[in-house]
N, C-alpha and C positions, 0 to 999 in steps of 0.2 A: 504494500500500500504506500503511497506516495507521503514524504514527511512533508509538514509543515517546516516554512521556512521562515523559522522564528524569530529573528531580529527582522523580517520584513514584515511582520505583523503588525507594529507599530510605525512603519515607516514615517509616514506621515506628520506625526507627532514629533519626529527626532532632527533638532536642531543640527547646524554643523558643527563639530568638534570646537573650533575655536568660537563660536557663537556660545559653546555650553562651559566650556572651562574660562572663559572670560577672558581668551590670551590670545595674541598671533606668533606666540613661540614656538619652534620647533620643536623642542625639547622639554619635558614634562615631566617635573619630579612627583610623582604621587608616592604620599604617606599612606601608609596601609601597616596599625598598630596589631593585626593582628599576626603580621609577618615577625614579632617581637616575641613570642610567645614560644614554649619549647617543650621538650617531654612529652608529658601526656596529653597535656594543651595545644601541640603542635598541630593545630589543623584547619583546615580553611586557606592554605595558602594561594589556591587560584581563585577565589573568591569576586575577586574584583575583574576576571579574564572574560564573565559577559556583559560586564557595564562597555568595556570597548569596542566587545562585536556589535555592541550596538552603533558603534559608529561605521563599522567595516575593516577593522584592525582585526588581520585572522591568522596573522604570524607572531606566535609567543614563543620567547624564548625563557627556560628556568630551567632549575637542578631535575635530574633524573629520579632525585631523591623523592619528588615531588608525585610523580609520572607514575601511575598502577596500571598502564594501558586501556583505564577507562577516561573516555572524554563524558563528562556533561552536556559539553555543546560541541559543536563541530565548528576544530581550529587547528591550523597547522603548527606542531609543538616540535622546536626544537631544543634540540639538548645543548644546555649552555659551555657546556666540555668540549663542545662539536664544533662549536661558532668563532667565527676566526672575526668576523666583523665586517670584513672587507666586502665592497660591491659587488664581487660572484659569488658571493656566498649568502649577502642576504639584502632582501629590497623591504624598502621603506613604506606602507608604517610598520613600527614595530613594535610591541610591548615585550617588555623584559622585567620580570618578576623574579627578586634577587630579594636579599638579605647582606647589611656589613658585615657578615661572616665570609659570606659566599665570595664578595668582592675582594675581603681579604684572602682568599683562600684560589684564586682560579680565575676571577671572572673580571677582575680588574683591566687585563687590557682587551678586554673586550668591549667593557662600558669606554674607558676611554676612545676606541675605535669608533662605537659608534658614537658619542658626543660628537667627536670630528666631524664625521662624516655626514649627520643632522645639519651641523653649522653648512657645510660646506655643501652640502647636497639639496638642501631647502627641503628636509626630509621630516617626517613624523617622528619622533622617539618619545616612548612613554617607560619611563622608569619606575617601576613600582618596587618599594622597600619602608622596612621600616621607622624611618626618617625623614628630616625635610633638608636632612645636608650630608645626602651619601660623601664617603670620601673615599679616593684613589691615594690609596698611602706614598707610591712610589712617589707621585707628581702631586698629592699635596701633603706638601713635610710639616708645613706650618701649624701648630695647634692651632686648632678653630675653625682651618680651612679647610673647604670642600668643593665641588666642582659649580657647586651653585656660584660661587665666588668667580671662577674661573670660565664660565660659559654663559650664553644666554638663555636662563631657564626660568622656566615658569612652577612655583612648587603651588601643588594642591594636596587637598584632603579627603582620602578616600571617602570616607564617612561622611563631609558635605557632598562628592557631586554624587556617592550614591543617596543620600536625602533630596538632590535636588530633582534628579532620575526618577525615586519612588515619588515626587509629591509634582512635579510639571509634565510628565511625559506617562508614568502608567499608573498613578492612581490606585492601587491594587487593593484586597481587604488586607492582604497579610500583610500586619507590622511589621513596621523595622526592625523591633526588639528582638523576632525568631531570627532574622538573617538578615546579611546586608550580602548574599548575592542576590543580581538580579535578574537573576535566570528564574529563579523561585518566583519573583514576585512577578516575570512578567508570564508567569505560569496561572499567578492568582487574580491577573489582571487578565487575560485572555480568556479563561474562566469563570470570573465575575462577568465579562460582556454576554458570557452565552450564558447566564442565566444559572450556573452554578453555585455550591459555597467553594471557597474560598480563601477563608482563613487562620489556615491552618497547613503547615507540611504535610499532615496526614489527609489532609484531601484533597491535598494538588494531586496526590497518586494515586485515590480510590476509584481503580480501573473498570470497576463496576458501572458507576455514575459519573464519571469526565468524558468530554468532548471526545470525536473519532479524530477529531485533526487536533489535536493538542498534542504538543513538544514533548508530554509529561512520557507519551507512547516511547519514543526514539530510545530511550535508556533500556528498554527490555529489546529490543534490536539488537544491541551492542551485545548484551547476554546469550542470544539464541547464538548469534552468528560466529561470535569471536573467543565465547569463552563459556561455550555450554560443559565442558569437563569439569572446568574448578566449579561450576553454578551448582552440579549436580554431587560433588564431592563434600565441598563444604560452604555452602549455598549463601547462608543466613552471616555467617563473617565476610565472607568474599562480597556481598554486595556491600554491607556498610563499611570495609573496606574502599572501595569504591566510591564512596561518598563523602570518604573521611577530608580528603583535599578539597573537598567544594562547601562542608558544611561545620556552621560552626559549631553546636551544638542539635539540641531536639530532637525530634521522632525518627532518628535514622534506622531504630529498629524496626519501627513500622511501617517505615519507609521501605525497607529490605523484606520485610513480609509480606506486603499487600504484591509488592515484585513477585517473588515466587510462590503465592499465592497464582496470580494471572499467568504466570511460566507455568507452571504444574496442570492451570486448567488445560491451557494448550497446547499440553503435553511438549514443551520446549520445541514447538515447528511454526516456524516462519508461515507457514502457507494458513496454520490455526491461528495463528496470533493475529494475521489481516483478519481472517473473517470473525473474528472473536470484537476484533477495534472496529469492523464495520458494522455492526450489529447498534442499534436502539438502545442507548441504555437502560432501558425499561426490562430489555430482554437476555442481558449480561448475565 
């Protein structure tokens, strides 16, 4: 069955990038405090990865550390070990989802490459980290300095443009307070317009009762297709696994069950799972 193609569902509604971050800079430091976070709280780091496909930014670069081979949304994800910086290797826009660990550890003249090459290029770069003044230790020696100092950059806050996102452009039931991805909310807003509830994680996925053309379907696609052996070995971890990078807390249990719940009725086949999602929710 044909997916929805979901950052075009609100097109309409979506300003242009520098219309919405209030900048005409190239280069974009966004703070994103939940990249601060570590151990067992270490989760949600791509979180902020569908506020920018909302603009049509669909090349991310981050740690492999990151990467379970499951996408939420559909984005071309490179590994930041891999990435040299340089023009054959990677076109603009681009977000790159780091940490000052990582920059210290690897990824340093990579940010530096691309700063260049933004300046020089008239290029996109979105920096997401947990700070407003990443630094490149090699080339900033100075205490205090950081490339903000050193380039023309624009820093934002993850947490305002995703408030400005849930409250000008989708409107959703579900609050801020469960998630600040907005993949979810533009699940609860796309959902709210067809007459659904809404708000709550546990019923953007109640496969029962959600739309045939909702995003919410695409995640049990990835399941049948790419990774029916782990679903079916150890089902109920591998999918909250799964989740664990995109979501910061709440229902991800239920989230993982209501999944193989709908796997199991369709007996894991793609050809049951279309006509299972075409079906009347009345008749689910």
């Amino acid at each position: 069955m044909e997916q929805a193609d979901w950052p075009n569902l609100f097109t309409e509604d979506i300003p242009p990038f520098s219309d919405f971050i209030r900048s005409k800079a190239n280069t974009v430091v966004v703070r994103d405090p939940q990249l601060r976070k570590d151990g067992k709280h270490a989760r949600a780091q791509l979180r902020s990865v569908p506020l920018f496909r909302f603009f049509e930014m669909e090349t991310v670069i981050h740690t492999d550390l990151w990467d379970n081979d499951f996408k939420l949304i559909d984005y071309e994800s490179i590994a930041a070990d891999r990435a040299t910086g340089v023009s054959d290797d990677l076109e603009f826009p681009l977000v790159h989802v780091t940490t000052q660990d990582h920059i210290n550890d690897g990824e340093e003249e990579l940010v530096r490459a691309l700063l260049n090459r933004a300046a020089n290029e008239d290029g996109r770069y979105v920096l997401v980290t947990e700070t407003t003044s990443p630094k490149t230790p090699t080339y900033t020696r100075k205490p205090g300095r950081s490339i903000v100092d050193d380039f023309d950059v624009t820093v934002q806050d993850y947490e305002t443009l995703s408030t400005r996102l849930h409250e000008t452009v989708l409107d959703p039931e579900l609050p801020l307070a469960r998630t600040r991805n907005m993949y979810y909310h533009l699940l609860s807003a796309y959902h709210g317009r067809q007459g659904h509830s809404a708000s709550t994680l546990e019923e953007l996925f109640g496969y029962s009762k959600i739309p045939s053309q909702s995003p919410a379907w695409e995640p049990l696609y990835y399941f049948v297709e790419h990774d029916l052996e782990s679903v079916l070995t150890n089902y109920s971890e591998r999918i909250r696994e799964a989740l664990r990078s995109w979501t910061e807390r709440g229902e991800t249990q239920k989230i993982a069950n209501q999944m193989i719940d709908t796997l199991h009725v369709c007996e894991y086949n793609r050809a049951n799972l279309d006509e299972y999602r075409r079906r009347d929710p009345e008749l689910r």
